[in-house]
N, C-alpha and C positions, 0 to 999 in steps of 0.2 A: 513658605515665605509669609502667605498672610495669620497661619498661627503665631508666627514669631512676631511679627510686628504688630500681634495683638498681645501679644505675652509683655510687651515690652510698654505697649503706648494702655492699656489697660491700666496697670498700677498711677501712672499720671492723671491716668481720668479720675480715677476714685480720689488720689490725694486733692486735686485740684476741686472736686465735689467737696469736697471734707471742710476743705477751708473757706469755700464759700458759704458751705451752710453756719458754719462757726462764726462768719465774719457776720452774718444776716442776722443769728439767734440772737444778737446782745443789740437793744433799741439803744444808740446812741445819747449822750446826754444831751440836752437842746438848750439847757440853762446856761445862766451864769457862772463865769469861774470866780471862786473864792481865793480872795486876798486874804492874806497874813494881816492881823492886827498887829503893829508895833508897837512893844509892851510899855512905854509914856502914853499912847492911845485904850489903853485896854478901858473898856469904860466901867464904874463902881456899882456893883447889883448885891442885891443879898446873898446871906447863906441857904443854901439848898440841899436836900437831899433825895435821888430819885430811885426808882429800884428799877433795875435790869435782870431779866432772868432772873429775880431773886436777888440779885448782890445790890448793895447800897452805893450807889455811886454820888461823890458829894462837891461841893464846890473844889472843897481843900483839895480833892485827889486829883480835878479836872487840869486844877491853875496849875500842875507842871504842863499842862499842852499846849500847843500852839491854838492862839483864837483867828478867827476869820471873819469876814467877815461878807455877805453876799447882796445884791439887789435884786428881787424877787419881781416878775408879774405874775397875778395871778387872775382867774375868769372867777366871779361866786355863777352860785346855779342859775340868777339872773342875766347872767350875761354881762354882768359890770367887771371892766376890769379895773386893776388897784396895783400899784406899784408899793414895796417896803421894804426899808435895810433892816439887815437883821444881822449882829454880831454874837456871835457864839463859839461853841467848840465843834467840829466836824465828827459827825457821826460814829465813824468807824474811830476815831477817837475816844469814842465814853462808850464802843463794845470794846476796848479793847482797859480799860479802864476799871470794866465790871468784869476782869477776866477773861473774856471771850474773843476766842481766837479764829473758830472755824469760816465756815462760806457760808452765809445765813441768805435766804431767798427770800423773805418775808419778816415784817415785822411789824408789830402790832402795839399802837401808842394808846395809853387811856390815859384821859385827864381826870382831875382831883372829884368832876363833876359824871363823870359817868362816858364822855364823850370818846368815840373811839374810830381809831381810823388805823389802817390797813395797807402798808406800801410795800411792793415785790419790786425786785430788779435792781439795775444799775444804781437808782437813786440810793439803794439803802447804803452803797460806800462812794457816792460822789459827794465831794469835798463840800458843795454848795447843800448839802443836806445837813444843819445844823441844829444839834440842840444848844438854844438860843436866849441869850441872857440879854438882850437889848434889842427893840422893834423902833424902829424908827427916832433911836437916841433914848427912848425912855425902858427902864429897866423893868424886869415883871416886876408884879406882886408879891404875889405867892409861889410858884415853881415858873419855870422855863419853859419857854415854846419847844417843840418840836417845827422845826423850818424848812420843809423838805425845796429850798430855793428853787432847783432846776424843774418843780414840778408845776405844771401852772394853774392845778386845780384848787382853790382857795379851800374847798374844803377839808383840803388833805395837811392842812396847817393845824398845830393843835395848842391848845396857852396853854396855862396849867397841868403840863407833863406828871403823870406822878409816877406811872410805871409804864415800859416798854417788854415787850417778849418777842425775840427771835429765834426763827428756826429755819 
């Protein structure tokens, strides 16, 4: 009797293990959800072009996507925090733009200046992680932010995008 109602109540232990550790591995998002820009709102930025893995991704191919747009806080390494809107197109948007399809865990943004920053995880396809044509109504310069919104580490914000790599 008690092999069988170990034979029986075992396989529930493991599944019910399985899913708890599944539910546990992935750090929930703690940020803000992205709204839809509505396209009379989309606000006027220059032409861009960024590379992805190698492939050119440009304003022209972005504007069939949906824009969003999100409100960010963020801590710098002083300990100041800083609130900023930031309109753009959702990440997994412009991988999917430069071709890429897969389940990337990491990914790696340099700006035009050398500056580079490092994000794994959930942020890299939550919707509030934008590359970012508009910071607080005003449009870049030179290239687009990388906005990783639901992250609140200011340093992990980047202007001047020029090229990103995921793997």
């Amino acid at each position: 009797m008690k092999k069988k109602l170990l034979t029986l109540v075992a396989p529930m232990l493991v599944s019910a293990l399985a899913l708890a550790f599944t539910a546990c591995g992935k750090p929930k998002p703690s940020g803000p959800a992205a709204a839809v820009v509505a396209a009379a709102d989309i606000p006027a930025f220059p032409a861009f072009s960024i590379t992805v893995n190698g492939a050119a991704v440009t304003d022209a191919v972005l504007s069939r996507c949906t824009m969003y747009s999100a409100t960010a806080k963020s801590v710098n390494s002083k300990g100041t925090e800083s609130e900023h809107a930031y309109v753009g197109f959702a990440f997994k948007d412009v991988l999917s733009a430069a071709g890429l399809t897969g389940s990337y865990t990491s990914l790696v943004a340099t700006a035009s200046d050398g500056y580079q920053v490092t994000l794994t995880g959930y942020i890299i396809y939550d919707n509030s992680t934008l590359l970012a044509v508009t910071k607080d109504g005003a449009a870049f310069v030179a290239l687009p932010w990388l906005a990783p919104c639901g992250d609140t580490v200011s340093g992990d914000y980047v202007q001047n995008v020029a090229t990103i790599v995921v793997s």
